[in-house]
C-alpha positions in Angstrom: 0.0 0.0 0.0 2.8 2.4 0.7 4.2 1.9 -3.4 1.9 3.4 -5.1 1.5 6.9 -6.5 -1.4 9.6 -7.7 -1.0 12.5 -10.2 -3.5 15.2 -10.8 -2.7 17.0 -14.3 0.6 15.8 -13.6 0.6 16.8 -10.1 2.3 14.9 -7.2 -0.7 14.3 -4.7 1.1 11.4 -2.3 1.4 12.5 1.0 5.1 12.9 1.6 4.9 11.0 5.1 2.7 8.1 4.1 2.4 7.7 0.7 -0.3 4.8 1.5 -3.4 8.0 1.8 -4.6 9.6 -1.3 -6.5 12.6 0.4 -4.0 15.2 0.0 -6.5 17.2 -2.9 -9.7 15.1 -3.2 -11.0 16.4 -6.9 -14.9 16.5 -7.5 -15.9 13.5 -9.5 -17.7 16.0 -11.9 -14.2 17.8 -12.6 -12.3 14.6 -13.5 -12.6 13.2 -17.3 -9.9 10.3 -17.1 -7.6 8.1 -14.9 -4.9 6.7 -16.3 -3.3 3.7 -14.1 0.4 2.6 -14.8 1.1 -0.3 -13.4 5.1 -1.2 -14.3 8.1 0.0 -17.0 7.0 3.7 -16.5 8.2 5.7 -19.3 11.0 8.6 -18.5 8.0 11.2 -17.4 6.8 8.7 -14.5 8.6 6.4 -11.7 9.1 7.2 -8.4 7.2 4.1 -7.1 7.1 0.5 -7.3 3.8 -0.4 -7.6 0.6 1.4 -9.5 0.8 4.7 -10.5 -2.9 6.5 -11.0 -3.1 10.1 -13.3 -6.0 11.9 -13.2 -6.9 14.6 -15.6 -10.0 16.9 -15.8 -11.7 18.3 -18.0 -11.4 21.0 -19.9 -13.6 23.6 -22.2 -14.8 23.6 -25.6 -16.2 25.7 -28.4 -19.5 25.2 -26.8 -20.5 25.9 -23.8 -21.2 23.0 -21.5 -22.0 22.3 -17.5 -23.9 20.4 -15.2 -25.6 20.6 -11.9 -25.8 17.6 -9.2 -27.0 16.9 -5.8 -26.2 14.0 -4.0 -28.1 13.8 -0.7 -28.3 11.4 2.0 -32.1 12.0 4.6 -33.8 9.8 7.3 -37.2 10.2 5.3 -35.4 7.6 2.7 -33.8 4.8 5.0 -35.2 2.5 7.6 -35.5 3.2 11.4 -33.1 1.9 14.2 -34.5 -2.3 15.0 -35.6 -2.9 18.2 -37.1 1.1 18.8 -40.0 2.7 19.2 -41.0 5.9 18.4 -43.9 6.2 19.5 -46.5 6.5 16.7 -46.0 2.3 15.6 -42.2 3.0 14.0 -39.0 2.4 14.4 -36.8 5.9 15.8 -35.1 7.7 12.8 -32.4 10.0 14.1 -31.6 13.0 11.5 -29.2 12.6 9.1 -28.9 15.7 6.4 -26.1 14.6 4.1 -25.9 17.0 1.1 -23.1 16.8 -1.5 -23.3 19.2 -4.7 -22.5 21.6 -6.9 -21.9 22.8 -10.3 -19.5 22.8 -13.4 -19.1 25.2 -16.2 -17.0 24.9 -19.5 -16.6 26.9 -22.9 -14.4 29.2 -24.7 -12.9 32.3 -23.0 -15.0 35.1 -25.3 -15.1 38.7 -24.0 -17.5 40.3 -26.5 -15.1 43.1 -28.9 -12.2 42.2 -27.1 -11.5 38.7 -27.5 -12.6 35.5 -29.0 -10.7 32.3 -27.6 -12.6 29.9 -29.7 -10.9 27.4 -31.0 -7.8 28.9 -28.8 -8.3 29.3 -24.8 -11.3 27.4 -22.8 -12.2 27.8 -19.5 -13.7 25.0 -17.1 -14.5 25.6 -13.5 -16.4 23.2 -10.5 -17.5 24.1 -7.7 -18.4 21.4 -4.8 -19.8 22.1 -1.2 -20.5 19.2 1.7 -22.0 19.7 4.5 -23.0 16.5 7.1 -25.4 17.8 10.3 -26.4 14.3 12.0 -28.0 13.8 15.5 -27.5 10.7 17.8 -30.6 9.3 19.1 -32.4 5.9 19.9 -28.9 4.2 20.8 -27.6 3.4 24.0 -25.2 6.6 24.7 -25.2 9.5 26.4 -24.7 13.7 26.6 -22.8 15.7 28.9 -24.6 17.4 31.6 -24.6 21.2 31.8 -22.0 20.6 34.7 -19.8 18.7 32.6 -20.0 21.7 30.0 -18.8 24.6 32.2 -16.3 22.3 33.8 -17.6 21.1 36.8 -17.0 17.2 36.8 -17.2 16.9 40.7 -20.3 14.7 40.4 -18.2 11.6 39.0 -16.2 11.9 42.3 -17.0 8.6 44.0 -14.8 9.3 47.5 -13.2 5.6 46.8 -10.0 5.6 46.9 -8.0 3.6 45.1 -4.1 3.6 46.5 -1.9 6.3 46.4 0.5 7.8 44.0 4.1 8.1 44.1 4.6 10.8 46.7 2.2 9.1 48.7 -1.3 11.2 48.3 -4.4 9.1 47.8 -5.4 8.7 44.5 -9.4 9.0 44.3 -11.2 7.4 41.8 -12.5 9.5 38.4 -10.3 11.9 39.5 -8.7 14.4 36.9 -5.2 15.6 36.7 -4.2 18.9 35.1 -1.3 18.3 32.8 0.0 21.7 33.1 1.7 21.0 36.9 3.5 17.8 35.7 7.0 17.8 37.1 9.7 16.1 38.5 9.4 15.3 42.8 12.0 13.0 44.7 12.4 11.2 41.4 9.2 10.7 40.3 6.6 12.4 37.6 4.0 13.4 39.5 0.6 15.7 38.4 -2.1 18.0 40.7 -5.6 16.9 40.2 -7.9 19.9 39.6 -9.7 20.9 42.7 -12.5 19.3 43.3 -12.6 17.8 39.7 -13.2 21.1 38.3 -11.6 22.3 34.7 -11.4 26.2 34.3 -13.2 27.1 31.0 -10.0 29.0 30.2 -8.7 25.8 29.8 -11.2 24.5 27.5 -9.9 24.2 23.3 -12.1 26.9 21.7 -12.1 24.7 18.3 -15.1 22.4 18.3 -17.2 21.8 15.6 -20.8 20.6 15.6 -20.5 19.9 12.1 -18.5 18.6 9.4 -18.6 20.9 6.3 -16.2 21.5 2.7 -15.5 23.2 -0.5 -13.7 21.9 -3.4 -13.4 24.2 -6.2 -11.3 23.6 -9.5 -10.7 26.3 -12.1 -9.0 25.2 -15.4 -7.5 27.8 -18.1 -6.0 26.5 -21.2 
């Protein structure tokens, strides 16, 4: 897996520190007109890998103008319920799920009217994608944070049992959580504070979280 190799209009795309993922520029399958695969005795333009090499090309304008619009979309209205629920009204639970993948592509000669005519000269093709994915988890067997647990407060999973002691000798009480940031050496041993009562500052808290996933991928071709 870690021998092969992708171009994209003759563009390196392997990731340079594991050449086994293909991810590094994902093209929209509307924007790609042919892949190529090599599979062994490369000529002089290709190498660099021992197994499979795969080219991708897009496309690109024409004399005529040309496009297309798509929508690929994934809803709980099409697929079956979770077994074994209830819903209430006789059905099986259906937690959302909005997938939506589209977009639009657009080719044709480069033509600005009394100033130039690229016909049969310079074409244009352009895509456009967007993703977006909002889900919500219901009717399984799992669980939310409470408000508490939001702002910090996590002292309600204290249980007062301990469970021995640490290296310096203070009890070590179970759930209990340990701020990283006071890690340090004591009488030869690596030894943390836990927060008092099992409460995490919100100035602590990573500001990045997403409650979605969401992404572009746009391709603009002049030639």
């Amino acid at each position: 897996m870690r021998t092969f190799g992708i171009l994209l209009e003759g563009q390196d795309l392997s990731r340079p520190m594991g050449a086994e993922n293909s991810d590094m520029v994902a093209p929209s399958v509307e924007a790609v007109q042919e892949i190529a695969v090599q599979t062994s005795n490369f000529s002089a333009e290709y190498g660099q890998v021992a197994g499979g090499l795969f080219n991708f090309t897009t496309k690109s304008g024409s004399n005529a103008v040309h496009g297309s619009a798509y929508e690929y979309l994934l809803n709980e209205a099409f697929g079956a319920g979770i077994p074994f629920t209830d819903n209430g009204k006789g059905g099986h639970i259906r937690p959302r799920v909005r997938k939506h993948d589209y977009g639009a592509s657009l080719g044709g000669p480069v033509y600005i009217p009394k100033v130039y005519d690229g016909r049969d000269r310079t074409f244009f093709f352009a895509n456009l994608e967007k993703y977006s994915d909002r889900k919500v988890y219901g009717g399984t067997f799992a669980t939310v944070p409470t408000q508490a647990f939001r702002n910090g407060d996590l002292s309600a999973v204290l249980t007062g049992r301990q469970l021995g002691t640490d290296q310096i000798g203070r009890p070590i009480l179970e759930n209990t959580i340990y701020d990283p940031s006071t890690t340090r050496l004591q009488n030869g041993f690596r030894v943390r504070d836990p927060f008092v009562t099992n409460f995490i500052p919100p100035s602590r808290f990573d500001p990045s979280r997403p409650r979605f996933s969401r992404s572009f991928r746009c391709l603009l071709k002049v030639g």
